[in-house]
C-alpha positions in Angstrom: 200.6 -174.7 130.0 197.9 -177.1 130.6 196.3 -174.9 132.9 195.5 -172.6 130.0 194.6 -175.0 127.4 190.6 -174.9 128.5 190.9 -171.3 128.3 192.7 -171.4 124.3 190.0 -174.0 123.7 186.9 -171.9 124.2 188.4 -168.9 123.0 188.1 -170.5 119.6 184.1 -171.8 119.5 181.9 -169.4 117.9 178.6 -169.1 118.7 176.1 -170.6 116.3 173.1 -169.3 115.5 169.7 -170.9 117.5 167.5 -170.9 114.4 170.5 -173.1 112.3 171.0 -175.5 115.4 167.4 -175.9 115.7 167.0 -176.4 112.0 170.5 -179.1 112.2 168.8 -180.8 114.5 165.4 -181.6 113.5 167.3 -182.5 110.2 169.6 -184.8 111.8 166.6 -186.5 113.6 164.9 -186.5 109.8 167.7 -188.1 108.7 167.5 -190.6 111.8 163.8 -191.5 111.3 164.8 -192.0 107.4 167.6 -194.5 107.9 165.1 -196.1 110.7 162.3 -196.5 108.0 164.7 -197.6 105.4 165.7 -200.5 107.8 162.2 -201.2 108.6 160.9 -201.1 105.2 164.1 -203.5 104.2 163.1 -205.7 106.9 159.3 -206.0 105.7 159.8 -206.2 102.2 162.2 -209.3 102.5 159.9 -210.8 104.3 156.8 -210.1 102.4 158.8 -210.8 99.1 160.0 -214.2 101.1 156.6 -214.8 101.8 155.3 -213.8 98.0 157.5 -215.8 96.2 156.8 -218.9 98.3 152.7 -218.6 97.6 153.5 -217.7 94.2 155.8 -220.7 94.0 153.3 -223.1 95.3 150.3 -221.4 93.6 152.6 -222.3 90.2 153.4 -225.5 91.0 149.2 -226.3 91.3 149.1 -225.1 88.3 151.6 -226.8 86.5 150.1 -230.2 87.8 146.9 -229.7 87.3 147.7 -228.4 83.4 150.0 -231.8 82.9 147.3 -233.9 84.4 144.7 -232.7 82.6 146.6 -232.6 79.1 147.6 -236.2 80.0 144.0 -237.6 80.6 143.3 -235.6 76.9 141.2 -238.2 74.4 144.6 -237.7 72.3 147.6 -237.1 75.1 150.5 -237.2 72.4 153.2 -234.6 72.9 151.5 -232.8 75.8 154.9 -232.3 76.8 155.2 -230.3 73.9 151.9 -228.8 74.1 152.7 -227.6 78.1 154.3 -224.4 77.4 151.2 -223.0 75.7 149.4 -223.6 78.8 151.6 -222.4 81.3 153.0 -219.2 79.9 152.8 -215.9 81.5 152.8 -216.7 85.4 153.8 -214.2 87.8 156.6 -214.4 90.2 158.0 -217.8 88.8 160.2 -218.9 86.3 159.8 -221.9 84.3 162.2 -224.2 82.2 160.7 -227.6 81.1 162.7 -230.4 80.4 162.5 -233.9 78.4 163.2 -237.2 80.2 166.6 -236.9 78.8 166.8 -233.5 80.5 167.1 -231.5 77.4 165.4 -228.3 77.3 162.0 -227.7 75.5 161.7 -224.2 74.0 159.3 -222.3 75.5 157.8 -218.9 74.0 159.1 -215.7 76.1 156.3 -215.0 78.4 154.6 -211.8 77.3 155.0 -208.4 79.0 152.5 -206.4 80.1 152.6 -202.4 79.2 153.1 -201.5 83.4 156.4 -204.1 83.8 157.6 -201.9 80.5 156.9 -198.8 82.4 158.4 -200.0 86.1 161.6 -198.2 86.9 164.7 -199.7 86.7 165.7 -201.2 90.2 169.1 -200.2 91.7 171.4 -202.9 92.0 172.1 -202.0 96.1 168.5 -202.3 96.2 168.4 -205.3 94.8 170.6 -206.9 96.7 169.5 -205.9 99.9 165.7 -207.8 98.7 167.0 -210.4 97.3 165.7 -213.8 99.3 167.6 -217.3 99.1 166.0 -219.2 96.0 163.3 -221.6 95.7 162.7 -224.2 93.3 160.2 -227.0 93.0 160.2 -229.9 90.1 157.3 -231.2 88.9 157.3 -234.5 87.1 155.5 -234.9 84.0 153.4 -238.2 82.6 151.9 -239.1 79.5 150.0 -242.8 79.0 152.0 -243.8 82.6 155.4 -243.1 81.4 157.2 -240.4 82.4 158.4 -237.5 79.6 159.8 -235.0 81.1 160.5 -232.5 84.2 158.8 -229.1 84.8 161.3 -227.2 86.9 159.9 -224.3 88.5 162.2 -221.2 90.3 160.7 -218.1 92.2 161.9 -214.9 90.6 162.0 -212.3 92.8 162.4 -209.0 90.3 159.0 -208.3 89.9 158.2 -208.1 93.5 161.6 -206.6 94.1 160.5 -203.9 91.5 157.1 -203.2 93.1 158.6 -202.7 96.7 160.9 -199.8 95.1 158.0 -198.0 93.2 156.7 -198.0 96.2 159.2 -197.0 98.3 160.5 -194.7 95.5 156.9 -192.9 95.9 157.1 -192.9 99.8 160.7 -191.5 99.6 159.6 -188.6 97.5 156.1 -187.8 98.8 158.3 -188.1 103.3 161.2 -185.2 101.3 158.3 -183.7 99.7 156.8 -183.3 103.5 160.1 -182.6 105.2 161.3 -180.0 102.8 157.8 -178.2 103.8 158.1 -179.0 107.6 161.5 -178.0 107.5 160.3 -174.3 105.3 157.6 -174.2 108.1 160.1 -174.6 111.1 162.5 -171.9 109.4 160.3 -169.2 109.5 158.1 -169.8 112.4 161.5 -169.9 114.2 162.4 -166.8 112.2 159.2 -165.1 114.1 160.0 -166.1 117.1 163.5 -165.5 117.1 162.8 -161.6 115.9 161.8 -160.4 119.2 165.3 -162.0 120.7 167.2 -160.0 118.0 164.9 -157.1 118.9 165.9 -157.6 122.6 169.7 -157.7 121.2 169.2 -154.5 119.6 167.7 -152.6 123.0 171.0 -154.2 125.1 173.0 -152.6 122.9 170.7 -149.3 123.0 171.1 -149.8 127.2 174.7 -150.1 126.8 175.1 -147.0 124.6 173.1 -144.9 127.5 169.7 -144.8 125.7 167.7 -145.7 128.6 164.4 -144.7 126.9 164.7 -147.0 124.6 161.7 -149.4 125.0 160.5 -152.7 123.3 157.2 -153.6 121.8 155.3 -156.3 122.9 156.0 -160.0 121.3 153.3 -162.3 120.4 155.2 -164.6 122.3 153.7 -165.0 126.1 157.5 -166.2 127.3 159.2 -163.2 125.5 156.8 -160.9 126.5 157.6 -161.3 130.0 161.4 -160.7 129.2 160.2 -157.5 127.2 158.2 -156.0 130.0 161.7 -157.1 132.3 163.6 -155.0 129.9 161.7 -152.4 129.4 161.3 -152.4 133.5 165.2 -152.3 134.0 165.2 -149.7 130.9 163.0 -147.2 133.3 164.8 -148.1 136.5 168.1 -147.2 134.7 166.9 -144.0 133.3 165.6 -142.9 136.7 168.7 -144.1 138.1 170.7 -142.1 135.4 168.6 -139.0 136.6 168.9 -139.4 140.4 172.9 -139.6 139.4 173.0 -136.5 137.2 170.8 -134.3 140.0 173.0 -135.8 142.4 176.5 -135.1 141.1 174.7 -131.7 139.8 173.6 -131.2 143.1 177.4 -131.8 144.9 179.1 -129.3 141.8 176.6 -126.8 142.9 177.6 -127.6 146.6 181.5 -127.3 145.7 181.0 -124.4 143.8 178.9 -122.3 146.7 182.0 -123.9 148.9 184.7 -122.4 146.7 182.4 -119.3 145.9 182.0 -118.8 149.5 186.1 -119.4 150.6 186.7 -117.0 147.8 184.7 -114.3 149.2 185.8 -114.9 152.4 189.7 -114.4 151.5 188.7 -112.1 149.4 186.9 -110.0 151.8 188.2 -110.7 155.1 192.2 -111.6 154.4 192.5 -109.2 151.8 191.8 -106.2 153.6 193.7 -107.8 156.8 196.7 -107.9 154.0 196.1 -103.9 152.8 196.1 -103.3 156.4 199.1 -104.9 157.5 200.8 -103.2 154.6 199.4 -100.0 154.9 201.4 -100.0 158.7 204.4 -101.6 157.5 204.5 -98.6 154.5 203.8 -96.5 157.7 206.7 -98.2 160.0 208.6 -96.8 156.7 208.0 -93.6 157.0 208.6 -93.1 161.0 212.1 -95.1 160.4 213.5 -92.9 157.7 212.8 -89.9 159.9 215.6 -91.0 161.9 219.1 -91.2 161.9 219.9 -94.1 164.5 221.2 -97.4 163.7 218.6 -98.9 165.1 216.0 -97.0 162.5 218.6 -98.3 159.8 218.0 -102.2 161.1 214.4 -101.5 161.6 213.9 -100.1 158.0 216.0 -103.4 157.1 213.1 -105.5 158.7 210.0 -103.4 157.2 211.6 -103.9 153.6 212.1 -107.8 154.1 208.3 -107.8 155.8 207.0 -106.2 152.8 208.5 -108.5 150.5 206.7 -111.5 152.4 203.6 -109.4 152.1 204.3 -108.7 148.7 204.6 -113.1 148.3 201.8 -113.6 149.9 199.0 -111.4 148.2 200.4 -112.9 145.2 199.5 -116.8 146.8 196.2 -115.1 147.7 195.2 -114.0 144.4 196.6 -117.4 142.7 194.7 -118.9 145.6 191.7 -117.1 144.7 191.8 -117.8 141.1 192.2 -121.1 141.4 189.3 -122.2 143.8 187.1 -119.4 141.7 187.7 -116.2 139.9 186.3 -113.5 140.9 185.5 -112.1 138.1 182.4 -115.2 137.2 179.0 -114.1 137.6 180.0 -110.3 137.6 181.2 -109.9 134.2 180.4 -111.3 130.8 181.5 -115.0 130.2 183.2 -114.1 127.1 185.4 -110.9 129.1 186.1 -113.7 132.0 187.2 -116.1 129.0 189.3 -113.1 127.2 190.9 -112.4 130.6 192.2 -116.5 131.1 193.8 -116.5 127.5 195.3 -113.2 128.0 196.9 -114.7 131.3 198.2 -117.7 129.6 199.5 -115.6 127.0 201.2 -113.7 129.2 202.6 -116.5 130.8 204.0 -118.3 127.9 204.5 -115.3 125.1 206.3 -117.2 122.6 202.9 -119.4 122.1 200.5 -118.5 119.5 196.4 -118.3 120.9 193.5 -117.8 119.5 190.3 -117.1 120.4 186.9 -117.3 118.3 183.5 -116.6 120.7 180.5 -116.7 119.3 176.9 -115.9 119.7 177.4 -116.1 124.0 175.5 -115.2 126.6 176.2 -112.9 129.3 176.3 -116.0 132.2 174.8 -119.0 131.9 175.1 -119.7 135.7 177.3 -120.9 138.0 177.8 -124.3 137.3 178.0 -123.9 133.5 180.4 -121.0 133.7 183.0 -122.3 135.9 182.4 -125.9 133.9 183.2 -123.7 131.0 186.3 -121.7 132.5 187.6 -125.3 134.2 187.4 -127.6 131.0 189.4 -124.6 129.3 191.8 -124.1 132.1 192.3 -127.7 132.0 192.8 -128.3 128.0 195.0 -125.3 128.1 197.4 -125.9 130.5 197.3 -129.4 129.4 198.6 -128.5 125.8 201.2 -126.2 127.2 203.1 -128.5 129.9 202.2 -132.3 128.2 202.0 -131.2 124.5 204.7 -128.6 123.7 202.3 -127.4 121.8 203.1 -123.4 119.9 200.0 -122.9 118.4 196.1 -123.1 120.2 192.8 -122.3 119.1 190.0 -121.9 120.9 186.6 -122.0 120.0 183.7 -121.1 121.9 180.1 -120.8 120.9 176.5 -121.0 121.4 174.6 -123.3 118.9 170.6 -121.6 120.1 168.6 -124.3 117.5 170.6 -127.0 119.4 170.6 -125.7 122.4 174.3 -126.6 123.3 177.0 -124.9 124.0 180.2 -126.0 122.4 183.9 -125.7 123.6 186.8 -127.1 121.3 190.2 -126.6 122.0 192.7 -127.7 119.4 196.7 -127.7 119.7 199.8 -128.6 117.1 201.6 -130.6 120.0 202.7 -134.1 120.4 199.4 -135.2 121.2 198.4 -137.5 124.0 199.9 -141.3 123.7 197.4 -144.6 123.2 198.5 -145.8 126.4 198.0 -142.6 128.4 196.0 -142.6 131.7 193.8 -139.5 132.2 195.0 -137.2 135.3 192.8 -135.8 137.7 192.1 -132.9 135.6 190.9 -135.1 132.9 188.6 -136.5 135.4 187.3 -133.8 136.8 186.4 -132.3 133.4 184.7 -135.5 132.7 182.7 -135.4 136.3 181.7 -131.7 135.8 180.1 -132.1 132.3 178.6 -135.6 132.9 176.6 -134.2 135.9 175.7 -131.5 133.3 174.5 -133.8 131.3 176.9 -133.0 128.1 179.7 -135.2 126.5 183.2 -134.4 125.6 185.6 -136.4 123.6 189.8 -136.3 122.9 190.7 -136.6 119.0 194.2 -136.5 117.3 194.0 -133.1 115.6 195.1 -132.7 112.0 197.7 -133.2 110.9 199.1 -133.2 114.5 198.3 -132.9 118.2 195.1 -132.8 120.1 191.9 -131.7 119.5 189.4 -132.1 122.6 185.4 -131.3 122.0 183.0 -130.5 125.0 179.0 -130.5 124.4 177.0 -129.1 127.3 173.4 -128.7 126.8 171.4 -125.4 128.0 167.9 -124.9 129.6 165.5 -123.0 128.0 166.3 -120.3 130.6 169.5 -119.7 129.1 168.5 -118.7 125.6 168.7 -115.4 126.1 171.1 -114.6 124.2 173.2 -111.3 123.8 174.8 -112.1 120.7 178.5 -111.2 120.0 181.4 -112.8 118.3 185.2 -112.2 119.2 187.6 -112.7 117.8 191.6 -112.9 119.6 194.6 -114.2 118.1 198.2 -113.4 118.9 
């Protein structure tokens, strides 16, 4: 089981398009380079706000000792404690609570806010957190006439800067997606251009593998995929011609197997048929003499003569199956609609209690060797195929020349069993299939309707053979 598991395993993955794995990821390194400058710019702002709220700190502690001093050393230095919050108001970065000696609070007016802190966006609270720095305080002492009055306690305040780091991130954020989103539009359809000419090349594979071996692809602007488009259209030519040498080539060996068979026919045609009419001409001749007389030994001899004549008679008819099976004579001497008549008025005589018809139309006289007997063959073939495999009572036959094609059609159609899913061709099958591939045509085997088989052949014609001597027959029994 475990030895299959790999196998189950990368049965299931898919393939995934280049353009969207490109495009995850170069968003996945986005989204890197994001959380890397989010941690960076975390890092820097805590520092700088650190480093902000200290300066600030000690910038408002100055301050705040300079203002008591100087209110102190004032020609009239009652209540400066009192009078401290008017001076001190509205610093930056700080917060301030002062305090009497008895370390009750002073109110202090609510520092004033200016129309941009109204304005600032609210900060998250995650964000917040992740500023904040630990707090600093500082207390500052306050005199007046050498006693002491009160305490000025002074506490960085971190919001403001804390607010100012997000706007600014907040602006960086949006201005890095604004940027990305048009990188990532960018990438999509330059890798749409370039991707087109592999989709192309997809396309002209598929062209290759249905046999279109003409089929040729332009150019890319690409100087990588151009060199895999001149590859293809290279192996596109190299195919074709190979196609070519291959059709001439099994052309070229029917033509050879039909002169063979043309040229056995003839032979046992000519040379042991007459040998045959000879041989029974003497025996019919023997016959004669025997009858004449009146021994027993003419009665024995007439005995012999009549048994040789019967093995004559046995083998003329092997000769002329013989001879109608490697050709029939008849091909290339008389029309190819008479030579097609003659084969379904054979089969019908063989099997009477079958129904045939024939419809012919538009043929020529011959359309030379190799198409004829390709012709007479394939219907041989579908014939007797229908009447041992397919039970089939009923056959039609249809035969005709299509001249604005140029094709010459053959369709034989049955009401038999049909032929099975599972069904391996025979060598009759295969032979039909070598003789019209080398003529360059196509056939194909259909379930006819409702029942049995219906097989189509397609042989295309030379301009040669367009002379046409039109006629249409009809035969049906």
């Amino acid at each position: 089981m475990s030895a299959f598991a790999p196998q189950s395993s990368q049965a299931v993955l898919k393939p995934r398009s280049l353009r969207r794995q490109v495009m995850a990821a170069v968003i996945a390194i986005n989204l890197c380079a994001a959380l890397a400058a989010m941690v960076v710019v975390i890092a820097n702002a805590r520092r700088a706000t650190e480093t902000e709220i200290l300066s600030s700190l000690a910038v408002a502690v100055r301050f705040v000792e300079e203002t008591a001093l100087r209110l102190a050393d004032a020609p009239d230095s009652t209540g400066s404690l009192a009078q401290l919050p008017l001076h001190i108001n509205g610093l930056r970065h700080v917060r301030i609570r002062i305090e009497d000696a008895q370390g009750n609070g002073v109110d202090v007016a609510p520092p004033t806010r200016d129309v941009e802190d109204d304005e600032k966006e609210e900060v998250p609270g995650w964000f917040t957190a992740l500023i904040s720095v630990p707090p600093a305080e500082r207390d500052v002492s306050v005199f007046e006439n050498g006693a002491l009055v009160g305490h000025v306690r002074v506490t960085g305040e971190a919001s403001d800067e804390i607010a100012e780091v997000w706007e600014d991130m907040s602006s960086l954020a949006w201005l890095a997606i604004v940027v990305n989103v048009a990188i990532l539009a960018a990438l999509y359809l330059a890798l749409g251009r370039l991707l087109k000419p592999l989709n192309t090349l997809s396309a002209g594979l598929q062209e290759l593998e249905e046999g279109h071996f003409e089929h040729r692809l332009p150019p890319p602007s690409v100087s990588e995929l151009a060199v895999i488009a001149d590859r293809f259209n290279a192996l596109g030519l190299a195919l074709r011609r190979a196609r070519d040498d291959n059709s001439r080539l099994n052309e070229r060996l029917i033509q050879v197997q039909d002169d063979e068979r043309r040229q056995i026919a003839s032979d046992l045609h000519d040379e042991l048929g007459p040998c045959l009419f000879g041989l029974r001409a003497n025996l019919e001749s023997l016959a004669r003499l025997s009858a004449r007389t009146e021994t027993d030994l003419a009665g024995r001899m007439a005995e012999r003569v009549e048994t040789m004549v019967e093995i004559l008679d046995r083998i003329q008819g092997l000769n002329r199956q013989l001879l109608r099976r490697i050709r029939p004579m008849a091909l290339g001497h008389v029309p190819l609609s008479a030579v097609i008549a003659d084969l379904v008025a054979d089969f019908r005589g063989h099997a009477p209690d079958r129904t045939f018809r024939l419809v012919s139309t538009g043929l020529a006289d011959r359309y030379g060797d190799s198409i004829d007997i390709t012709v007479f063959r394939c219907l041989q073939e579908a014939v007797t195929n229908a009447l041992r495999h397919g039970d089939a009572m009923q056959i039609g036959i249809t035969l005709r020349h299509d001249s604005r094609e140029g094709l010459l059609e053959l369709v034989v159609e049955d009401d038999g069993t049909g032929m099975r899913a599972d069904t391996s061709p025979g060598f009759g099958l295969i032979g039909i299939e070598e003789r019209i591939g080398a003529l360059g045509g196509c056939w194909r085997i259909v379930p006819g309707e409702p029942h049995g088989t219906r097989i189509e052949i397609t042989i295309p014609l030379h301009p040669a053979m367009h002379n046409i001597v039109t006629a249409e027959t009809t035969v049906s029994q």
